[in-house]
C-alpha positions in Angstrom: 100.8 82.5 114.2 102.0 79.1 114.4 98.1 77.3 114.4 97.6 78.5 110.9 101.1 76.3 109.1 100.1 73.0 111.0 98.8 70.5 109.3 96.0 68.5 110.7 93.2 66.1 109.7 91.1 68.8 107.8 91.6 72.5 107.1 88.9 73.7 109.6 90.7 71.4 112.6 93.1 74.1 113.5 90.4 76.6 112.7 88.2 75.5 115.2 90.8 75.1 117.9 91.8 78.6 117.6 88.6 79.7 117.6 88.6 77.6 121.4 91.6 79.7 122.4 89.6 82.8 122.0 86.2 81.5 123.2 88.5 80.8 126.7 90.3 84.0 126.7 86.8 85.5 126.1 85.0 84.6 128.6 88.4 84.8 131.7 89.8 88.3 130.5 86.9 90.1 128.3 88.5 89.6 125.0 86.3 89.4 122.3 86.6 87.9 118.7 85.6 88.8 115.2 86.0 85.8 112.9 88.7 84.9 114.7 90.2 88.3 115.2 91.2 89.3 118.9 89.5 92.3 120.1 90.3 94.2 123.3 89.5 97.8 124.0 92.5 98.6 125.1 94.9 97.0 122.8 95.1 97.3 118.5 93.0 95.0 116.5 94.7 92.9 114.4 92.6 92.9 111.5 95.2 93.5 107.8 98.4 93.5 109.8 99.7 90.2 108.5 101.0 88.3 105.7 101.9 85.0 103.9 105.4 84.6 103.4 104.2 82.9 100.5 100.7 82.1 98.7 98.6 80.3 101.1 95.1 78.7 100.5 91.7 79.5 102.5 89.0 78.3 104.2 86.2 79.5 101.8 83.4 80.0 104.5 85.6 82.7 105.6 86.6 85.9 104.1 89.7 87.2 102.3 90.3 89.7 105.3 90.6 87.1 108.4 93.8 85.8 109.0 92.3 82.8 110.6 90.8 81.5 107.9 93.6 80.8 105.7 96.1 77.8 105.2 99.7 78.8 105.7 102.4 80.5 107.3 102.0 83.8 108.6 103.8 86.8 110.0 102.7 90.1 111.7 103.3 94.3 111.0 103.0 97.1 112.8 99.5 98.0 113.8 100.3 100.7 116.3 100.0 103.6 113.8 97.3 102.8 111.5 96.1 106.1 108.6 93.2 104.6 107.4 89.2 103.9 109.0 88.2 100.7 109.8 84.8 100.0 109.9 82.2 97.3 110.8 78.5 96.0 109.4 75.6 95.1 111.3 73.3 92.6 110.4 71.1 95.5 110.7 73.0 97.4 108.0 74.8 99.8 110.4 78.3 100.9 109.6 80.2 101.2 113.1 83.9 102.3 113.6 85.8 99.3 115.2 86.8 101.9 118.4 83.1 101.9 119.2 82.9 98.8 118.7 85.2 97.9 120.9 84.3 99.9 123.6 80.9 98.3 123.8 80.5 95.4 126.5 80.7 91.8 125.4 77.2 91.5 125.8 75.9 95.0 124.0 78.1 94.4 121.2 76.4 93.7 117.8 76.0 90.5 115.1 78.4 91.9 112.3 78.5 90.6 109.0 81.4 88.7 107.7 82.8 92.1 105.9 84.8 95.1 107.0 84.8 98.6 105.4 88.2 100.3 105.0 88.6 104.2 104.2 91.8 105.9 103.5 94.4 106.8 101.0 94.5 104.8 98.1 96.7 104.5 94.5 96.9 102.0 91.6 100.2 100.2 92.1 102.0 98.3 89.3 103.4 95.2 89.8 105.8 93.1 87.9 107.5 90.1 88.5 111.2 90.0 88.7 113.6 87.3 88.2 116.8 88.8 90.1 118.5 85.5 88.8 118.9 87.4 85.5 120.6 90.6 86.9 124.6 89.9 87.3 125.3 92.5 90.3 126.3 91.0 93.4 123.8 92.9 95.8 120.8 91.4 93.7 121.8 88.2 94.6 119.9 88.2 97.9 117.2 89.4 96.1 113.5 87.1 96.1 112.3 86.4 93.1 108.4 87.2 92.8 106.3 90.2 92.4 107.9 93.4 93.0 105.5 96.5 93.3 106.8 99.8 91.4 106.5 103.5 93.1 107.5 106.6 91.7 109.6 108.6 94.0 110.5 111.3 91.6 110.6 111.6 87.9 113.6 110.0 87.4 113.8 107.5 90.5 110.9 104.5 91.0 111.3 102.4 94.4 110.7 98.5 94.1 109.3 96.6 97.2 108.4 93.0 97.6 104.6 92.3 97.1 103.3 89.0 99.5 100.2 87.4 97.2 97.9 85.9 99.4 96.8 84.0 96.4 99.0 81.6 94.5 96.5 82.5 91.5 98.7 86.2 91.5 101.7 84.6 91.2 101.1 83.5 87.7 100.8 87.2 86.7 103.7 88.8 85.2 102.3 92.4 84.8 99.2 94.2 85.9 97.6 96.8 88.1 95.6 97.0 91.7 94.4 99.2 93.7 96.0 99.5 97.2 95.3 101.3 100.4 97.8 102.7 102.4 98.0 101.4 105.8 100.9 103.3 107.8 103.0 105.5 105.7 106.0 105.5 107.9 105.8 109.0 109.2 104.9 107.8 112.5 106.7 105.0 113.3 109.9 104.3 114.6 110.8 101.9 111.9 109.5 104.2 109.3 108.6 100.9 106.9 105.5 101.6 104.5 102.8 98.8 105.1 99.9 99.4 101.1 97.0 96.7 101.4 96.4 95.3 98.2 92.9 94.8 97.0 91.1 92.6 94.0 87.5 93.1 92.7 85.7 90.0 94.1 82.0 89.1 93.7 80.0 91.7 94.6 82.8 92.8 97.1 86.4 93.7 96.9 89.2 91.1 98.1 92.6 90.8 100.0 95.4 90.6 97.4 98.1 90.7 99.6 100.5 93.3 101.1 103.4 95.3 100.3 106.1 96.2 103.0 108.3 98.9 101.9 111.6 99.3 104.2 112.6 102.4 105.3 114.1 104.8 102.6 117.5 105.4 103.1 121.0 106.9 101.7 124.3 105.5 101.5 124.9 106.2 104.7 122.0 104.8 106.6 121.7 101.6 108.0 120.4 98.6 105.7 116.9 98.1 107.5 115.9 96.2 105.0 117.9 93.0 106.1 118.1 93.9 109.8 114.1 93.5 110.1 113.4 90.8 107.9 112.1 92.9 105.1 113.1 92.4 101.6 115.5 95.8 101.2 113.9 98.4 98.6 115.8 98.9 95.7 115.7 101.7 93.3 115.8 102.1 89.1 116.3 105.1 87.4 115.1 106.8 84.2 118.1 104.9 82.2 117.1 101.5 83.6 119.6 101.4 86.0 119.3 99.8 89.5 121.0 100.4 92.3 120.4 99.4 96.0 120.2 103.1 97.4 118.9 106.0 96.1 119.4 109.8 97.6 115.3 110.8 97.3 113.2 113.4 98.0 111.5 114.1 101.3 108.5 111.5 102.0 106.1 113.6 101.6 107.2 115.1 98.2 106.9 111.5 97.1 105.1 110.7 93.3 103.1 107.8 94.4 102.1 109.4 97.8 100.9 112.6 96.3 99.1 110.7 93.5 96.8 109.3 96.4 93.3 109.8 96.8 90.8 109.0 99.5 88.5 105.9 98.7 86.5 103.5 100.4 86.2 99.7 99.8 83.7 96.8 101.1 86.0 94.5 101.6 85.2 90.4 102.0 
């Protein structure tokens, strides 16, 4: 994800060089592209499984939901176990899955419009900044300072996981509400992390917000996942105000904010 941090004459030079990349690979190996987004029938998309370490600016000719149209540092998640549809617009005004898609050849594949349509669990998420600078235990100090994203594990325990703005306009927020699809709940993977896509109302269209990744729920027992895969660790309050850096909690299922979930679809640009 290197092309995207460089810094070159204008903001479209490394744009358009990727977009070479892709343009070669497409035309040797039968990968295709979608604003910039590999597509192969045989291997994941990667469309919504990245995010900006920190808030990034965009090309604006390009949407919210291509990573190659934004300004900044990027890294990857898991996209092998994806709970949600994703699906495409014709210029015709059909609504295709991506797998169809994707098993089309180069040449019968359609002219899509610069949107994608995203079905699947969905819950308004609070988020708060948090300056761990003002909380005196010694495990916070490791702790990033930004916007943390609150979810109710029972009624006495809430989880906090670090949200990634896309938007340095977010970061200026201290308190407020999105919605927020779910993208892999962690039942599936190996890692067992929670990846939640979160979404603004745009013109017309929703918006990328950013992402939260929520590491593995675990005991005092487990292992710290949080810091052995680079993701800010979960940490827990309870109904006194009290944090703590593990909590014993319910089975994942039986969660608050997972049960609270309901199927939605979004436009998304």
């Amino acid at each position: 994800m290197g092309y995207s941090a460089k810094q070159l004459t204008k903001k479209e030079d490394s744009l358009d060089a990727f977009l070479g990349i892709l343009s070669y690979y497409e035309a040797k190996y039968s990968w295709g592209q979608f604003l910039g987004n590999p597509i192969h029938d045989e291997e994941p998309h990667m469309i919504n499984a990245w995010y900006h370490l920190k808030p990034a600016t965009r090309v604006r000719k390009f949407p919210t939901w291509s990573w190659t149209g934004w300004r900044g540092r990027l890294k990857l998640t898991s996209r092998d176990n994806p709970e949600y549809k994703l699906e495409l617009a014709t210029l015709t005004g059909e609504i295709i899955h991506i797998d169809v898609y994707k098993k089309r050849r180069l040449v019968e594949r359609p002219k899509l419009k610069p949107l994608i349509q995203l079905t699947g669990m969905v819950i308004d998420v609070s988020l708060e900044f948090i300056d761990w600078d003002n909380h005196k235990e010694d495990w916070t100090q490791d702790l990033q300072n930004g916007i943390w994203a609150a979810l109710r594990l029972t009624d006495n325990i809430t989880a906090y996981s670090l949200f990634y703005p896309d938007h340095e306009s977010l970061v200026e927020k201290k308190h407020f509400f999105l919605p927020a699809m779910i993208l892999e709940s962690g039942t599936s993977s190996k890692e067992k992390n929670t990846i939640i896509l979160v979404l603004q109302e745009g013109n017309g269209y929703y918006e990328r917000a950013g992402l939260i990744r929520m590491a593995s729920v675990t005991s005092p027992e487990a292992k710290d996942s949080g810091r052995e895969n680079d993701v800010q660790p979960t940490v827990y309050k309870d109904a006194s105000g009290c944090w703590s850096r593990h909590a014993l909690t319910c089975e994942r299922k039986k969660w608050v904010w997972l049960q609270a979930a309901e199927d939605r679809t979004f436009q998304v640009w």
